[in-house]
FIKOLZA-1660 file (N, C-alpha, C; in steps of 0.1 Angstrom, whole numbers, plus 5000, padded with zeros to 4 digits):
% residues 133
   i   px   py   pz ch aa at
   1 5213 4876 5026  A  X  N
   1 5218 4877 5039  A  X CA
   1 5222 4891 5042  A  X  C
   2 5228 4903 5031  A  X  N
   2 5232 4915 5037  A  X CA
   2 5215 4918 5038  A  X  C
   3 5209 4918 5034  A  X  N
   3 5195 4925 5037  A  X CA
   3 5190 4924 5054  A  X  C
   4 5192 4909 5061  A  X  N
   4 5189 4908 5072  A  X CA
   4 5198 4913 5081  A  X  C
   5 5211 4916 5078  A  X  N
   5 5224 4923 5086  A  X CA
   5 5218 4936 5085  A  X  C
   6 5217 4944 5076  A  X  N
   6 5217 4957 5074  A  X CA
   6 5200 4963 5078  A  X  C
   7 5191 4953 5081  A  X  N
   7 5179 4956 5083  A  X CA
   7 5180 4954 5101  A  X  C
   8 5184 4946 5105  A  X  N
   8 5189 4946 5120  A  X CA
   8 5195 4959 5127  A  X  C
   9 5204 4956 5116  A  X  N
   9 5211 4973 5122  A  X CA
   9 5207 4983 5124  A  X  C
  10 5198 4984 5111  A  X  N
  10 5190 4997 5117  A  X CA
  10 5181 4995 5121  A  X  C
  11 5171 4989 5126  A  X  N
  11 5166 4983 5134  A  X CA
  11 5167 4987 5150  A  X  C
  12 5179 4983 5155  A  X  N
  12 5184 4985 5164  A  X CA
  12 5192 4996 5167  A  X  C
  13 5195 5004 5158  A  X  N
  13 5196 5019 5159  A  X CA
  13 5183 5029 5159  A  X  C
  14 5175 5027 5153  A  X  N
  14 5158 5033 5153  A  X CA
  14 5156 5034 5173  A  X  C
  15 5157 5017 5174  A  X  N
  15 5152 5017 5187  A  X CA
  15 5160 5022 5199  A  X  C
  16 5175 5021 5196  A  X  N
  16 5186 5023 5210  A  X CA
  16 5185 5043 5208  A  X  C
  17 5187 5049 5197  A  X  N
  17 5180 5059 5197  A  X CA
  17 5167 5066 5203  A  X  C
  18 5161 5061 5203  A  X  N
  18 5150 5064 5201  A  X CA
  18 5143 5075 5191  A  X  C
  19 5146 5074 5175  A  X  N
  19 5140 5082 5171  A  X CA
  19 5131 5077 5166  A  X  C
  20 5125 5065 5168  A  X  N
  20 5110 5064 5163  A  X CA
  20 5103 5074 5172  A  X  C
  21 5105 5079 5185  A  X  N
  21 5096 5088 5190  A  X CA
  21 5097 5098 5186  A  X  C
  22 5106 5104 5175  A  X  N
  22 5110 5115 5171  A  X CA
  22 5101 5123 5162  A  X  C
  23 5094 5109 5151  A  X  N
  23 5084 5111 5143  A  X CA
  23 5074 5114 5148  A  X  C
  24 5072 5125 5130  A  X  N
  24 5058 5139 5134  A  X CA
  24 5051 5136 5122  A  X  C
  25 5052 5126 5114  A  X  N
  25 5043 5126 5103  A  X CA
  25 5049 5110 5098  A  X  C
  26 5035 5110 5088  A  X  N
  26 5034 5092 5082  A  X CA
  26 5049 5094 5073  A  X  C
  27 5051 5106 5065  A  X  N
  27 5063 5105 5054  A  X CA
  27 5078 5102 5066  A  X  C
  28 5075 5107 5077  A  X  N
  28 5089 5103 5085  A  X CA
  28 5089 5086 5089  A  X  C
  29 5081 5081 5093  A  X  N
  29 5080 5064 5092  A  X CA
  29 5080 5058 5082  A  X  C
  30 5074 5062 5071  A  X  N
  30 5079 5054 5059  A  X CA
  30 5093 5052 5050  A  X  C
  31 5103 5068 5055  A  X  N
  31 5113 5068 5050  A  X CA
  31 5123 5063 5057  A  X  C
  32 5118 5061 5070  A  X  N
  32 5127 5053 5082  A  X CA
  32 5125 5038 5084  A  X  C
  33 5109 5036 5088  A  X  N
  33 5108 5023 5093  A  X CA
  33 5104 5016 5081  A  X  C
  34 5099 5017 5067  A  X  N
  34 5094 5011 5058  A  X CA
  34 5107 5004 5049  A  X  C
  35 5118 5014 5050  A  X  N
  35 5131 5009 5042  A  X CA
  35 5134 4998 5045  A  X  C
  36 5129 4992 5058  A  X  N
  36 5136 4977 5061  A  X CA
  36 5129 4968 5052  A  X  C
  37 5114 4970 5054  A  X  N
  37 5105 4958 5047  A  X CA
  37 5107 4965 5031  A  X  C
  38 5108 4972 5023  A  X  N
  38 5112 4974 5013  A  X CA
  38 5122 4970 5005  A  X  C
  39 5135 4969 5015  A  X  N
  39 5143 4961 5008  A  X CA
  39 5147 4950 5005  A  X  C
  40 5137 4942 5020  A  X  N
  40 5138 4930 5015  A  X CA
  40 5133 4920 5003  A  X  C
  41 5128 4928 4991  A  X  N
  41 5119 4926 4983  A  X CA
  41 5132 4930 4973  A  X  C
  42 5140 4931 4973  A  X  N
  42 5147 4937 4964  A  X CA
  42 5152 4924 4952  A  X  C
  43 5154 4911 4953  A  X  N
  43 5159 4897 4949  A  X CA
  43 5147 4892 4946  A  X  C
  44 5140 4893 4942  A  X  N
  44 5128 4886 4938  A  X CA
  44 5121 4890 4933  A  X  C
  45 5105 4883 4922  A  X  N
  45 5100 4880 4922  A  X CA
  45 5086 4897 4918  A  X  C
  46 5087 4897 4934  A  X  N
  46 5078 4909 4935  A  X CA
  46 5084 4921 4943  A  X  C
  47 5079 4931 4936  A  X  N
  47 5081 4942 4935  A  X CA
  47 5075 4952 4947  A  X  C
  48 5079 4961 4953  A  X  N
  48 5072 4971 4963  A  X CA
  48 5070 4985 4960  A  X  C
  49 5061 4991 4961  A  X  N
  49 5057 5002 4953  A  X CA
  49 5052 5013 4964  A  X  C
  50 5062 5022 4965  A  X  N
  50 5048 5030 4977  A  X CA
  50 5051 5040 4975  A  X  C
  51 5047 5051 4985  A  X  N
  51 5040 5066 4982  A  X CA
  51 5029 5069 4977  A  X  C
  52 5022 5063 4982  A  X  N
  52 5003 5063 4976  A  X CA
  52 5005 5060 4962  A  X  C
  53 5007 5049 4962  A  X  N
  53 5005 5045 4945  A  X CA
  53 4988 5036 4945  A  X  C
  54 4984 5040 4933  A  X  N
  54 4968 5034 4926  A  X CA
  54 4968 5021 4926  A  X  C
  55 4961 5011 4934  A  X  N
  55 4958 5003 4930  A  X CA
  55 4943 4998 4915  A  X  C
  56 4956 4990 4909  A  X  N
  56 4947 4989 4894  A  X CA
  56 4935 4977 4898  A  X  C
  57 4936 4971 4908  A  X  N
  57 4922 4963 4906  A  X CA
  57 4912 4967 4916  A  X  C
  58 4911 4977 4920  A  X  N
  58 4905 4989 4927  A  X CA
  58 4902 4999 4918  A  X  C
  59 4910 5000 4910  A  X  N
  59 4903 5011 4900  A  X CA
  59 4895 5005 4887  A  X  C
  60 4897 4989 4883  A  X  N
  60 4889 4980 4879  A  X CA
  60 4874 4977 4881  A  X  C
  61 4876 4978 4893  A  X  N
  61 4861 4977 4898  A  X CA
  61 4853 4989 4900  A  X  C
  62 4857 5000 4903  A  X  N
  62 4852 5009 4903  A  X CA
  62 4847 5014 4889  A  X  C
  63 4855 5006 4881  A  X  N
  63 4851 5015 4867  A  X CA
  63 4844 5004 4860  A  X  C
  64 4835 4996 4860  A  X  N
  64 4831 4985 4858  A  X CA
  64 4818 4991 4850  A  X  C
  65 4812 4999 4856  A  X  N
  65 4800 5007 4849  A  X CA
  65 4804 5015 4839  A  X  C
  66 4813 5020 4837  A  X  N
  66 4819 5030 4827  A  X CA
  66 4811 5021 4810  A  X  C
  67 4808 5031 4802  A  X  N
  67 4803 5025 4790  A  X CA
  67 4807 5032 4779  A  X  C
  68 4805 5028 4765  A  X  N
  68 4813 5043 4758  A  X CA
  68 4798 5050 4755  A  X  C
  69 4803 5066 4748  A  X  N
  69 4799 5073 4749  A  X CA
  69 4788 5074 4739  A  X  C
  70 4782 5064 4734  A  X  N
  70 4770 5061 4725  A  X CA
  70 4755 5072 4731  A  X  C
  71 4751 5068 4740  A  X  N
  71 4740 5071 4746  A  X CA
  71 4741 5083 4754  A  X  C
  72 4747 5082 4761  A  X  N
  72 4750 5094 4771  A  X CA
  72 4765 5097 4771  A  X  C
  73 4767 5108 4780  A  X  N
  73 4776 5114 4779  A  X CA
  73 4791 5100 4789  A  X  C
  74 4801 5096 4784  A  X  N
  74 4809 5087 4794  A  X CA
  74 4816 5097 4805  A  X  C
  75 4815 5093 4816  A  X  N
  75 4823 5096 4831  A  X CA
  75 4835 5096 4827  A  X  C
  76 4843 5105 4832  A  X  N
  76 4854 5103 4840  A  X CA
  76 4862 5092 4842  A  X  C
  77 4868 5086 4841  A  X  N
  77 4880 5075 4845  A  X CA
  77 4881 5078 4860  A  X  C
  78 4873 5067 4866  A  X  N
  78 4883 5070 4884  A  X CA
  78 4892 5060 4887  A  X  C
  79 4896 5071 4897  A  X  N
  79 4910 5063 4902  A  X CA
  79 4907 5055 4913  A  X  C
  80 4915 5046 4917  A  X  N
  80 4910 5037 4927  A  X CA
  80 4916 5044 4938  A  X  C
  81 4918 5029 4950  A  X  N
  81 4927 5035 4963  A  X CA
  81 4942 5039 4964  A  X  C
  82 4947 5049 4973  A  X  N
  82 4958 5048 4971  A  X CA
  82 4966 5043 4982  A  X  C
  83 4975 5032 4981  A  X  N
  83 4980 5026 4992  A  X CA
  83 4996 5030 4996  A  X  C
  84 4995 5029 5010  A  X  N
  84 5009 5035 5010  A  X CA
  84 5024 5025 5008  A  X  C
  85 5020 5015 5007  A  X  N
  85 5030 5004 4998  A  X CA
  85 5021 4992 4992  A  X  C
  86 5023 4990 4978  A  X  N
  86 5018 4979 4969  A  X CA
  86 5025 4969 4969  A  X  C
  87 5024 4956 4967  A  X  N
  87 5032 4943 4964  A  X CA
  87 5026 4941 4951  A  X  C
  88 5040 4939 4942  A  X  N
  88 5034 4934 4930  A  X CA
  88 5041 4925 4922  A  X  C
  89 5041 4919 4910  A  X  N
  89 5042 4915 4905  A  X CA
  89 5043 4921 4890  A  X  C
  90 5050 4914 4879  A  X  N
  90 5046 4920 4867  A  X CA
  90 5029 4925 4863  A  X  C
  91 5023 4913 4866  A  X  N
  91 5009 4913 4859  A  X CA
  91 4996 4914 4870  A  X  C
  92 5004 4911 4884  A  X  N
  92 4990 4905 4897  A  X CA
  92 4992 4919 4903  A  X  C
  93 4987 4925 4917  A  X  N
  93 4986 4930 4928  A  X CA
  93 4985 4923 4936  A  X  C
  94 4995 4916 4949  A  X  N
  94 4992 4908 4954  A  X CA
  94 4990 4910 4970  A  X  C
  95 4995 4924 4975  A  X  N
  95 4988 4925 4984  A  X CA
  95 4993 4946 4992  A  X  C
  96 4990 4948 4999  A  X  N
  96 4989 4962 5003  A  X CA
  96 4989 4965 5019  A  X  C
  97 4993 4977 5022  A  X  N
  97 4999 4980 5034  A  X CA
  97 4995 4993 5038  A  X  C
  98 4991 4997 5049  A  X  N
  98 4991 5013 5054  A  X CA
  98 5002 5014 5065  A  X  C
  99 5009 5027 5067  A  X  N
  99 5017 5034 5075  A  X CA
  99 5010 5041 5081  A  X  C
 100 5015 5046 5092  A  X  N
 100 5011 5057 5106  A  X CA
 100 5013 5058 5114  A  X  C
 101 5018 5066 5125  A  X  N
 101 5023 5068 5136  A  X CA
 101 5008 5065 5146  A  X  C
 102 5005 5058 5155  A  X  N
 102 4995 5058 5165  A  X CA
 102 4997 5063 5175  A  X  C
 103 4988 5075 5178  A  X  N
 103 4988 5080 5191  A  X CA
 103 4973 5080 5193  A  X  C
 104 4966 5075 5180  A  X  N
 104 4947 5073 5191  A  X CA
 104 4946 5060 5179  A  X  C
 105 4942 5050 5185  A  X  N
 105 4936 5039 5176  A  X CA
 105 4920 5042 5173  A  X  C
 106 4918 5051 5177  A  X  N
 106 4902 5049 5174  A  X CA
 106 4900 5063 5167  A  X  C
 107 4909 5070 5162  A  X  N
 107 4906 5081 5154  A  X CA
 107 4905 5081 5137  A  X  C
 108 4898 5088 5130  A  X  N
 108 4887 5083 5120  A  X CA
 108 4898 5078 5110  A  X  C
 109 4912 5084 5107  A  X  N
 109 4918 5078 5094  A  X CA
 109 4923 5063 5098  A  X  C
 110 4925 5062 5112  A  X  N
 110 4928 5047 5117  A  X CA
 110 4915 5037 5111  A  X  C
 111 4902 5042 5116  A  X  N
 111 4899 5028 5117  A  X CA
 111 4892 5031 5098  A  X  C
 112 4892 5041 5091  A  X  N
 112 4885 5042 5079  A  X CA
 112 4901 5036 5068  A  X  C
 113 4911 5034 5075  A  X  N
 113 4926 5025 5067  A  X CA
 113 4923 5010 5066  A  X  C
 114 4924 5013 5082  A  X  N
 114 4926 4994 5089  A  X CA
 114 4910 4988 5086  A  X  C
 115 4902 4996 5088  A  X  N
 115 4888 4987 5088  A  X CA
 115 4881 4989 5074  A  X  C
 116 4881 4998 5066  A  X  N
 116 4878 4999 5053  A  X CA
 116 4883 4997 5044  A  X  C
 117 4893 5007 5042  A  X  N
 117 4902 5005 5032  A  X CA
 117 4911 4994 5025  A  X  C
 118 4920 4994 5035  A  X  N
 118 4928 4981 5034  A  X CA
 118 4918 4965 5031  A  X  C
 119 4908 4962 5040  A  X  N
 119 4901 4951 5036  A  X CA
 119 4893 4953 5020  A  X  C
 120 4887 4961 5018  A  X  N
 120 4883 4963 5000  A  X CA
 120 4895 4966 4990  A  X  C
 121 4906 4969 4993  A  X  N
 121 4911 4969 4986  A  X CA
 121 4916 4954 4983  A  X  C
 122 4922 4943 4996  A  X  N
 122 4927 4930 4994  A  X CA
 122 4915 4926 4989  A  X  C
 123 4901 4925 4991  A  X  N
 123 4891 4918 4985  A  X CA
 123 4895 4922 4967  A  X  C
 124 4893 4934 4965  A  X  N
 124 4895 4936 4950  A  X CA
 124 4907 4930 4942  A  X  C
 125 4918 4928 4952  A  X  N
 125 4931 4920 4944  A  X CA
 125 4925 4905 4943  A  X  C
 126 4916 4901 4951  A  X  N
 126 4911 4885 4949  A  X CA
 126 4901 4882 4937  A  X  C
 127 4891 4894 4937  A  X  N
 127 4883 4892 4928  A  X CA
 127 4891 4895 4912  A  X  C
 128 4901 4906 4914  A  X  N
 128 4908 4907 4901  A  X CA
 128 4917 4893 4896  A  X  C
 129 4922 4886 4905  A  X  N
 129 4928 4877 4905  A  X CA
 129 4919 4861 4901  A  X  C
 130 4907 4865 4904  A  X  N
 130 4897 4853 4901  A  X CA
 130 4896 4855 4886  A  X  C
 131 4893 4867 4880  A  X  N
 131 4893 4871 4867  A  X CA
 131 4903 4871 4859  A  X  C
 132 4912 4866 4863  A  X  N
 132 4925 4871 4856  A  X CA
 132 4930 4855 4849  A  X  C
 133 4933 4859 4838  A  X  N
 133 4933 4846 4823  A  X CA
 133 4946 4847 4819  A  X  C
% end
């Protein structure tokens, strides 16, 4: 219950303010507007993880070819995507989020977040989670 008191409130100071217009970069919305949905995670279960953190079943799949180093020389370890808040769990990834200020919806990191990114990355939490014993 304090979570929904104290998320209202600011909430309603962001907006009677107006400093959401104030913001000039993705790190200013996430340290302002993200804290609400962050804390409500705080009692439970699953966990929230952000500041571009790696998702592991994105970097699972990407490394799927990786072989050892018998025959040829082995690659590199890649890293997967990095999302600007993770939902997790001890053992799952359960799901993922982008931040940004919009002032053009149709400009390239918008639609390469919202239309790329974010959808292969939830696909890879499904397929890791199909695999998962």
């Amino acid at each position: 219950m304090y979570w929904l008191d104290s998320s209202v409130a600011r909430a309603v100071d962001i907006i009677l303010k107006n400093i959401h217009k104030n913001y000039k970069t993705e790190a200013d919305l996430m340290k302002r507007i993200w804290l609400l949905i962050d804390c409500c995670f705080d009692d439970g279960g699953v966990d929230v993880i952000s500041g571009e953190y790696v998702s592991k079943a994105t970097t699972a799949r990407i490394n799927t070819d990786r072989s050892i180093a018998a025959v040829k020389a082995m690659s590199r370890r890649k890293i997967g995507t990095k999302t600007d808040m993770l939902f997790t769990t001890e053992f799952l990834e359960l799901g993922t989020c982008e931040a940004g200020k919009v002032t053009d919806i149709n400009n390239t990191n918008t639609i390469y977040e919202a239309g790329m990114k974010i959808p292969k990355t939830l696909k890879d939490m499904i397929n890791h989670h199909s695999n998962y014993e």
